[in-house]
N, C-alpha and C positions, 0 to 999 in steps of 0.2 A: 240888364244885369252885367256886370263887368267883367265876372268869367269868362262871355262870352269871346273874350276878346285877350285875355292873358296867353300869356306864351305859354307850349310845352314845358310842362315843369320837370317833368320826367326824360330823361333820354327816350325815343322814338327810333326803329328801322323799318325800316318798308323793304319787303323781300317779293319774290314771286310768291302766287301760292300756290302750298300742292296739293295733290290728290289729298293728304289726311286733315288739312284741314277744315274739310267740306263739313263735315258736323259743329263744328265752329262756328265757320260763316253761317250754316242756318239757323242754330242758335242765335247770331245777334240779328239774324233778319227778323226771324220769329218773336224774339223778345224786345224790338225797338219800342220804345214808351210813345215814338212816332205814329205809331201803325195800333194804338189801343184806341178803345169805344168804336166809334164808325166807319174805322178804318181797319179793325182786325180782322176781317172777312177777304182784304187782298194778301195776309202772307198767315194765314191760319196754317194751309197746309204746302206753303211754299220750300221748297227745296235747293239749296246750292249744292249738287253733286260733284262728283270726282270728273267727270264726262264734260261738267261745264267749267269747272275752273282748266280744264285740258285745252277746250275749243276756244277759251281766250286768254285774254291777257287782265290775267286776277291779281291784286297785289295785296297782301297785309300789311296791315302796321302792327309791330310790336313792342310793345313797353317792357322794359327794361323795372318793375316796378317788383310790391311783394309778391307777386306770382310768378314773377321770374321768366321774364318771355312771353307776356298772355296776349294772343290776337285782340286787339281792341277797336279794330276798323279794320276795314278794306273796303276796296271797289274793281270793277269791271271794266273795262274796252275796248267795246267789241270796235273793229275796225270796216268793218261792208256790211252797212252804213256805218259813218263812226258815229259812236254812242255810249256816252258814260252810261250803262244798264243799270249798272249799282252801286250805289254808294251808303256806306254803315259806319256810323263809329258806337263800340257800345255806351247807353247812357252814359255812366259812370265814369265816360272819360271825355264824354262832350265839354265845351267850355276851353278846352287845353290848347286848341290849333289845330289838332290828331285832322280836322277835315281837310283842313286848308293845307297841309302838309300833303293829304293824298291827293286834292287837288292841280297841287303845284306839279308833283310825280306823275299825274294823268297827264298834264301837260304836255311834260318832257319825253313821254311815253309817243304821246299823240305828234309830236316832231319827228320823235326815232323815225316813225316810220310813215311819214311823208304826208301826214295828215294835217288841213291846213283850218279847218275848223271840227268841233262835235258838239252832239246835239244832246242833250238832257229834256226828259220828259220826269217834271220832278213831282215829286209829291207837296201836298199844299203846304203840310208844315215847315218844307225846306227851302219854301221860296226865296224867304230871304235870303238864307243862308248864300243860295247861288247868285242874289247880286248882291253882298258883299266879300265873294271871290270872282268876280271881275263878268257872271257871266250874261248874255245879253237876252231880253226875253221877244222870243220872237212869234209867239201864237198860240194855241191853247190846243191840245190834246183832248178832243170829246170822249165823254166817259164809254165803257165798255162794259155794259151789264153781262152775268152778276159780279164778274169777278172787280170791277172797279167800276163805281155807279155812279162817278163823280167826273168831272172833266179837269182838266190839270195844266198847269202852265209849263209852256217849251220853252226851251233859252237853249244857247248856244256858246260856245267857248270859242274864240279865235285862235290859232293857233300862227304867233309869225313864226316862218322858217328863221333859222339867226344865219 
């Protein structure tokens, strides 16, 4: 599909996030079309709290669209180990860049502070996704009953210092 690959149509910012947008962020985790049929039993009754976007480094993206500032993505990086945790964009605005955007921010993020690779344990539907933003797969994540019965592929991000 060609969407897949169109540029942000919309203006895009990517900000920290805060405390009040934790009901948000659960919402698009709870609601990703990603995580329906045999995979809704890992974020059925999962939660992004005000406690977890504190202990890392959480970023939103915001559309600039008719809702007027609507959270449409974000992700997570935790730093010991580094570790993209999370990454969402909701449905409705997949297709746009909105991943690759946070991607690229993860990046920059993961330089700020002296990080010279991270490791991504992804979900099946997003494999592609992360090798075609650059990232390398390096071994497989065995499943974890009940809460994920499935084993999962690991990749990594390089990070050059500039």
């Amino acid at each position: 599909m060609s969407s897949r690959t169109s540029p942000v149509s919309q203006p895009v910012t990517i900000r920290r996030a805060v405390a009040r947008d934790a009901k948000r962020l659960t919402r698009l985790v709870r609601g990703s079309g990603a995580y329906q049929g045999k995979y809704s039993a890992a974020v059925a009754g999962y939660r992004v709290g005000p406690d977890y976007i504190e202990a890392h480094r959480a970023f939103v993206a915001v559309g600039a669209d008719e809702h007027d500032g609507r959270v449409i993505g974000f992700y997570s990086l935790v730093l010991a180990p580094p570790e993209l945790d999370l990454l969402f964009v909701a449905d409705e605005a997949q297709g746009r860049g909105i991943g690759r955007l946070l991607i690229a921010h993860m990046q920059s993020e993961a330089r700020a502070a002296g990080l010279d690779r991270v490791e991504v344990v992804s979900h099946l539907p997003a494999e592609d996704f992360y090798h075609r933003v650059g990232a390398v797969r390096t071994g497989t994540a065995l499943a974890n009953p009940p809460a994920v019965p499935w084993d999962r592929p690991t990749f990594e991000f390089r990070i050059p210092q500039e």
